[in-house]
BAVEX-180806 format. One record per residue (C-alpha): residue in one letter; y, x, z. Coordinates in steps of 0.2 Angstrom, whole numbers, plus 5000, padded with zeros to 4 digits. Layout:
resn:north:east:up
A:Y:X:Z
...
END
This chain:
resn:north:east:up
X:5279:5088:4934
X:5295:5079:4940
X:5304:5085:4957
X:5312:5069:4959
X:5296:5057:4957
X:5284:5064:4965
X:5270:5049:4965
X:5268:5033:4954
X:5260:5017:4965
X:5254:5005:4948
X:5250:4991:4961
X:5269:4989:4965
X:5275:4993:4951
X:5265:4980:4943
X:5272:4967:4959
X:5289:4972:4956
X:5288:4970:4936
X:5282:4953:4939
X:5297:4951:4950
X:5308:4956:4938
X:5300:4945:4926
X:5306:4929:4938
X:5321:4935:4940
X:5326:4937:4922
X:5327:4958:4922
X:5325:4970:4911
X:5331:4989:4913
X:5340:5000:4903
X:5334:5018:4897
X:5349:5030:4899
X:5348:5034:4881
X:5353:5014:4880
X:5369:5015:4893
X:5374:5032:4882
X:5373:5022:4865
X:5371:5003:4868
X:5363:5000:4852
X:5354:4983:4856
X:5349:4968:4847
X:5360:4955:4840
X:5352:4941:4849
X:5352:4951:4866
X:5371:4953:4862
X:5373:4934:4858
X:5365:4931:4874
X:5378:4944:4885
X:5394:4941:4877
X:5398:4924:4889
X:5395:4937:4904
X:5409:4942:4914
X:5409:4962:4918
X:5409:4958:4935
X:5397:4944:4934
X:5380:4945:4948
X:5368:4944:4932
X:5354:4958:4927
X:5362:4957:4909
X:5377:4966:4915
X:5363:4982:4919
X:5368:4986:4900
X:5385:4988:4902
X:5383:5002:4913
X:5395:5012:4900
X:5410:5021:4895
X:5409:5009:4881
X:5412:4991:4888
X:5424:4981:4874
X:5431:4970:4886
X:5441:4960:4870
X:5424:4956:4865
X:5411:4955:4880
X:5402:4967:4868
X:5404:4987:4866
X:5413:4998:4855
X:5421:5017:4856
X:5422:5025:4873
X:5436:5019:4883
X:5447:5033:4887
X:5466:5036:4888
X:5476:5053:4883
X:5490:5058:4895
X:5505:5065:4882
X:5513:5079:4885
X:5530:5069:4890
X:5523:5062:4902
X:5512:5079:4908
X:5524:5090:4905
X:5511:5103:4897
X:5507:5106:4879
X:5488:5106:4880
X:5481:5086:4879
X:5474:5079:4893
X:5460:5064:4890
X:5452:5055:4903
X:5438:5044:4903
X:5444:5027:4909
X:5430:5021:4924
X:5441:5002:4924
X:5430:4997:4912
X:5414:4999:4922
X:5407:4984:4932
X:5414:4984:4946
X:5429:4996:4939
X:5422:5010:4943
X:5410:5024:4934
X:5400:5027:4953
X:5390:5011:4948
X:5381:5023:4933
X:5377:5035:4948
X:5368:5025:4958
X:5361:5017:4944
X:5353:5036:4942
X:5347:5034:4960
X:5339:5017:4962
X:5331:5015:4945
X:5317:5029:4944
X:5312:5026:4963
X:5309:5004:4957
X:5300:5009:4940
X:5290:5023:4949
X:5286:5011:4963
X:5295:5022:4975
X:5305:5006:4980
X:5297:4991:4983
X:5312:4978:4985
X:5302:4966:4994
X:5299:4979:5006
X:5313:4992:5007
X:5333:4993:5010
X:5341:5002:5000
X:5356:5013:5009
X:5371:5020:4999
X:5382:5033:5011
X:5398:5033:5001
X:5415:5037:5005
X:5420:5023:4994
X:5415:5019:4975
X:5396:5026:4976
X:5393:5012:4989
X:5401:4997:4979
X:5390:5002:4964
X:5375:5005:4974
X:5377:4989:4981
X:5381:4980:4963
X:5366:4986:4955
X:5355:4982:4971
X:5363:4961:4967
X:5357:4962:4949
X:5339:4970:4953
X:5336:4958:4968
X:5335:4972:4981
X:5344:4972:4997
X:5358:4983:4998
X:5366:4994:5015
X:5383:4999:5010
X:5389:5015:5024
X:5408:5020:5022
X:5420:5028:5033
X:5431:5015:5042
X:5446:5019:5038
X:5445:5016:5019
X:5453:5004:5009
X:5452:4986:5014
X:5450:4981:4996
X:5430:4990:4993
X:5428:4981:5011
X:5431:4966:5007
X:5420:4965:4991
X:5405:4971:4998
X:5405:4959:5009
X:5406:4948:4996
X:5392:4954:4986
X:5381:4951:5001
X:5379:4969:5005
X:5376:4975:5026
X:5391:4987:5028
X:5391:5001:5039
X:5409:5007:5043
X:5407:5027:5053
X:5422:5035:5060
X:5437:5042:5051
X:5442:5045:5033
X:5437:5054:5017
X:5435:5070:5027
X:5420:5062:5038
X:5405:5064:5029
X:5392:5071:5043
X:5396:5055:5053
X:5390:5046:5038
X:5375:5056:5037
X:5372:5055:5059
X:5370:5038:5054
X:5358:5038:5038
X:5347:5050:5053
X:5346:5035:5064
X:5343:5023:5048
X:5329:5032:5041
X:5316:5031:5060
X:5315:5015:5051
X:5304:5019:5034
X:5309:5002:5028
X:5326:5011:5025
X:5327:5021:5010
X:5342:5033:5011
X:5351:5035:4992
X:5362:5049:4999
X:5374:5054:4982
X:5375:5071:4989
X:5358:5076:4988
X:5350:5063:4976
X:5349:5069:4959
X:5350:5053:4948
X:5371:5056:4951
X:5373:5071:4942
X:5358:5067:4931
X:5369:5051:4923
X:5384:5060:4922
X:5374:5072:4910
X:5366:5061:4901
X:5379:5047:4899
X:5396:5054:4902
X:5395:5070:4895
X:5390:5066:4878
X:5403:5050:4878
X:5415:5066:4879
X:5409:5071:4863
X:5411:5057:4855
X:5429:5057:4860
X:5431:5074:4853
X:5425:5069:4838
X:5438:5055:4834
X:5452:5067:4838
X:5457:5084:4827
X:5442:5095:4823
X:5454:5107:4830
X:5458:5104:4844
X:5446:5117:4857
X:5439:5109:4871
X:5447:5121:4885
X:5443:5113:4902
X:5433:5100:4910
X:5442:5094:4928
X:5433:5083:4941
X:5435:5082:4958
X:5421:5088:4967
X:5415:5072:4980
X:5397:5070:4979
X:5396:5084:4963
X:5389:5069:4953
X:5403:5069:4939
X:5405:5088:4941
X:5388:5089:4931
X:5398:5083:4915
X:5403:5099:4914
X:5386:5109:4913
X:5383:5096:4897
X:5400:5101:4889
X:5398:5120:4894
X:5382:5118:4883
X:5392:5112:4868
X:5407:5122:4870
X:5402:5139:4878
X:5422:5144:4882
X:5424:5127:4892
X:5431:5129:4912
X:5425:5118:4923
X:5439:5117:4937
X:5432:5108:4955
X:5449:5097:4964
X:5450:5092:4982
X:5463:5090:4996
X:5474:5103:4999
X:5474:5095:5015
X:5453:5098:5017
X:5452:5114:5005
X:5433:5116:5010
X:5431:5125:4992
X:5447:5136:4989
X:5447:5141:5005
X:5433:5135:5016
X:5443:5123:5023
X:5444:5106:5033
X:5454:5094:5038
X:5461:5072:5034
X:5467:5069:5019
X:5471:5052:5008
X:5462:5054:4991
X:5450:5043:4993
X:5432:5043:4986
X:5432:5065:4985
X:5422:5068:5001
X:5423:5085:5009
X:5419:5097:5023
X:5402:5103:5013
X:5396:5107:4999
X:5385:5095:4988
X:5367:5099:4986
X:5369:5092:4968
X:5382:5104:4964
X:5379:5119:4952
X:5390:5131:4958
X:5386:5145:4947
X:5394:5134:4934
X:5411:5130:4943
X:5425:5141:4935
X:5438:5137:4947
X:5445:5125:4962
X:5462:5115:4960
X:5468:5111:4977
X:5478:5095:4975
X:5492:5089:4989
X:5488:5071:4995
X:5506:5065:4996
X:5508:5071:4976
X:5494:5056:4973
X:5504:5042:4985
X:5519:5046:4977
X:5514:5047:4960
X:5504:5031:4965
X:5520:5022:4967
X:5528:5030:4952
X:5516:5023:4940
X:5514:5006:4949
X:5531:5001:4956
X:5544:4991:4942
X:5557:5004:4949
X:5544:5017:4944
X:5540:5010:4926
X:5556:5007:4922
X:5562:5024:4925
X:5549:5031:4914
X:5554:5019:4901
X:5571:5026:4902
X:5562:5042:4899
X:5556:5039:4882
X:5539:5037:4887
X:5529:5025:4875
X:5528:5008:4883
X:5509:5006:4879
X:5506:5021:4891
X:5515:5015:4904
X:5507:5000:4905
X:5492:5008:4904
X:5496:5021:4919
X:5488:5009:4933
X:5472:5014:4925
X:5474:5027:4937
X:5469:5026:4955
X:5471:5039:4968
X:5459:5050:4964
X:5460:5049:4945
X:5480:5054:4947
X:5472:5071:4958
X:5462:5074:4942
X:5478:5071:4931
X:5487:5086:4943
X:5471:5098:4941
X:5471:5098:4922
X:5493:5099:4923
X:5489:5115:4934
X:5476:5123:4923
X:5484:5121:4907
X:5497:5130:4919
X:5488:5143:4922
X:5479:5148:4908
X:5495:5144:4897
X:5486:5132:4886
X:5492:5125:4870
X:5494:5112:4859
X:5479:5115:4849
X:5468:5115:4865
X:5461:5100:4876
X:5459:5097:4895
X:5444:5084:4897
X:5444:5073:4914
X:5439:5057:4923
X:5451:5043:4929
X:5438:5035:4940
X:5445:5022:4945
X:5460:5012:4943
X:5476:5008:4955
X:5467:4988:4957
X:5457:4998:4971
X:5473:5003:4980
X:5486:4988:4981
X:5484:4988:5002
X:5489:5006:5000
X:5504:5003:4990
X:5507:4989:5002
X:5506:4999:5017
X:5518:5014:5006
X:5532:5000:5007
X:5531:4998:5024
X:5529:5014:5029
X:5542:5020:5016
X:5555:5006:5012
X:5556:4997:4994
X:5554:5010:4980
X:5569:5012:4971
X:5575:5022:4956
X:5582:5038:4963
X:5563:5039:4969
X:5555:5038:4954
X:5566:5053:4950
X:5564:5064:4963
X:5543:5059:4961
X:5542:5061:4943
X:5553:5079:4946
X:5542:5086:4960
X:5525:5081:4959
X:5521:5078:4941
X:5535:5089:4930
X:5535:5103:4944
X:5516:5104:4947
X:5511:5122:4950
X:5498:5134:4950
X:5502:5136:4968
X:5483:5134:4976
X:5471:5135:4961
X:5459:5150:4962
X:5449:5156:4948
X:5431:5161:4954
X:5423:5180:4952
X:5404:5178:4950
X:5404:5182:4972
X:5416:5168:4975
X:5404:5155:4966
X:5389:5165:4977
X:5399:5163:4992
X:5401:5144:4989
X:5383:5140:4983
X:5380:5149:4998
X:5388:5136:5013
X:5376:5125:5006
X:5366:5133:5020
X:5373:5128:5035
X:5373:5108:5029
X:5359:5108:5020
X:5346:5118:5027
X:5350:5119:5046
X:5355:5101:5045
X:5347:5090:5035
X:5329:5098:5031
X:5330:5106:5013
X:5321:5124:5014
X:5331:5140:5009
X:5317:5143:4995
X:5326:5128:4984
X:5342:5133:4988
X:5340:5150:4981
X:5331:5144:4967
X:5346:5134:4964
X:5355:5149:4958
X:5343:5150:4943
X:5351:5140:4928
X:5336:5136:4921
X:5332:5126:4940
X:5348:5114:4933
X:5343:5113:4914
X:5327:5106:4923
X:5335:5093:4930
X:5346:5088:4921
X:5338:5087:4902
X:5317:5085:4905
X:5319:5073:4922
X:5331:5061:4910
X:5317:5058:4897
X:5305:5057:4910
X:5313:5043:4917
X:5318:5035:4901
X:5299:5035:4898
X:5296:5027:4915
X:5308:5015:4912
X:5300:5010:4895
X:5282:5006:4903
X:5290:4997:4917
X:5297:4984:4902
X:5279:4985:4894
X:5274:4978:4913
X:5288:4966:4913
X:5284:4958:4896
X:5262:4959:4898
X:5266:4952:4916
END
């Protein structure tokens, strides 16, 4: 029995595949976004498509493996971070979410969300909204997958986000919602997905508690990981696995790769300036798309090994480091290869806190060069260019001697200082200020929560729920093609 989809309605799901049917869809299985082995006339057919492109083809390229030389797919798109340039002698590799429609990975998460509630009949898109609550990517995804499957998308973000992910869901014809304050403010996006959902025609896809986000992440991103490991050295020793926490969707990557590589860390980053895990802390900070001041639903604590408090003003100065001429310059006259510094700006905000954890893990558990630190570069610095532009006004014109003095403190002088490694109580402690948002809050009973210690609640999930929807999703074709 599934405990996401809890009832099947044929009647709408035979209306909404007849729908699709007009509108040219068919849906991916997630076994098809891990390994897009399709046929060569369906190929022929996407190759003209832009990535970007409003057109149910592009459901496909939900993937870490988007060839965009070709329009077609090929190896996992990811980029290694030297140690030249990390100053540590364990390799760092991240997944490069750029290469995502709409550049970055979120879209594979609400993806997870949206598709078993339409081929269960759970969403009827000539009926119901679909809501994202984001602070920043989740949203622009959601809203992305709602314009190639014909359903209307709400997009909720904290005002204060980039003007750039504005902008383009506007553009995309989503309604935006902008609540008070940054990254930091996630209750008053979720006051206003309480006053959305009196309305039943609102159908709230809340990252934080829908398991479709984590379930992708298993699913698709964890074994593209493998794949990876398996074109570099066979021995090299997977060591850690970093992700910032935000909605604990990409955190689940680690519970796949733990499974294949028992001696795997899994390391949670956040604001220093909002340490709500290291310390049970709160606060504003700049990395945008993390989220903070609660603990996810979806997160599996018990399998977090330790938290990596990362200082915001290290991410906006490394941001200008790797985007600025002045800055790419100077680590050219580093002897930093010049395909790597082009290819920097594949980090955005976010992605470069990830590139801080995994420097201050392999720093503290003295990894070596035979060992590998596996992350995510969500998305890239295209995301940010307001916030470079506002940096120089704020800051002045980025010169050499800054590039120095960033490249010295935040990236070669990264320390340990802030990264706690969790005892089996700290991780108990944590799972357990899931309460307080979860349960007082927003209506989920203490009986799940503690079940929710109990890996065998998460194995659930995470394996038998996938192939359950990947069979839905095959019937809902069959009902598309005999409509």
């Amino acid at each position: 029995m599934s405990q996401i989809i809890k009832e099947l309605h044929p009647e709408i799901i035979r209306k909404t595949a007849a729908r699709c049917k007009r509108l040219g869809i068919t849906i991916p299985t997630f076994r098809q976004l891990r390994q897009p082995e399709l046929p060569a006339s369906f190929m022929e057919r996407l190759q003209p498509v832009g990535l970007w492109d409003i057109n149910p083809l592009n459901l496909y390229r939900i993937s870490w493996k988007n060839d965009i030389r070709t329009g077609l797919f090929g190896g996992v798109n990811y980029l290694e971070i030297p140690p030249a340039l990390s100053g540590v002698k364990a390799r760092i590799i991240g997944l490069v979410g750029q290469y995502f429609p709409t550049g970055a990975h979120k879209v594979g998460a609400a993806f997870g969300c949206l598709v078993p509630r339409l081929v269960s009949g759970e969403f009827d898109p000539e009926v119901h909204k679909a809501v994202w609550p984001s602070t920043g990517n989740y949203c622009r995804g959601g809203a992305f997958d709602c314009a190639l499957l014909g359903c209307t998308a709400v997009a909720i973000l904290p005002e204060e986000m980039s003007r750039e992910r504005f902008d383009w869901l506007r553009e995309i014809g989503a309604e935006v919602i902008a609540t008070p304050g940054c990254e930091s403010n996630v209750k008053e996006i979720y006051d206003k997905c309480h006053e959305l959902r009196r309305d039943p025609l609102n159908v709230i896809l809340n990252q934080f508690d829908e398991f479709g986000n984590p379930i992708f992440h298993y699913a698709v991103t964890g074994p593209a990981f493998d794949e990876v490991l398996a074109d570099l050295n066979g021995a090299l020793r997977p060591a850690a696995f970093i992700s910032a926490t935000g909605s604990a969707g990409t955190i689940a990557t680690g519970d796949y790769l733990k499974k294949q590589h028992p001696g795997l860390k899994v390391v949670a980053s956040e604001a220093l300036q909002c340490p709500t895990l290291l310390v049970n802390g709160f606060g504003g900070h700049r990395i945008e798309g993390i989220g903070d001041k609660h603990v996810p639903w979806v997160h599996n604590v018990r399998n977090t090994d330790a938290v990596a408090a990362i200082d915001d003003e290290d991410c906006m100065r490394l941001l200008r480091l790797f985007n600025e001429p002045a800055g790419q310059e100077y680590l050219a006259e580093t002897g930093l290869d010049p395909n790597l510094i082009q290819s920097l700006p594949l980090l955005g905000i976010s992605s470069i806190a990830n590139l801080l954890a995994a420097i201050k893990s392999a720093k503290y558990w003295e990894l070596g060069g035979d060992e590998v630190i596996l992350t995510i570069f969500t998305d890239s610095a295209e995301m940010y260019r307001s916030r470079l532009t506002e940096l120089a006004a704020a800051c002045g014109a980025y010169r050499r001697d800054d590039a120095l003095r960033d490249h010295a403190g935040p990236l070669a002088h990264q320390s340990v200082d802030y990264f706690r490694e969790l005892t089996y109580t700290d991780r108990k402690a944590i799972h357990n200020l899931k309460y307080y948002t979860w349960v007082e809050q927003q209506g989920k009973s203490s009986e799940e929560l503690n079940a929710q210690w109990d890996p065998e609640y998460w194995r659930a999930l995470f394996e038998d729920e996938v192939d359950y929807f990947d069979e839905l999703i095959v019937e809902f074709n069959g009902e598309i093609a005999n409509s």
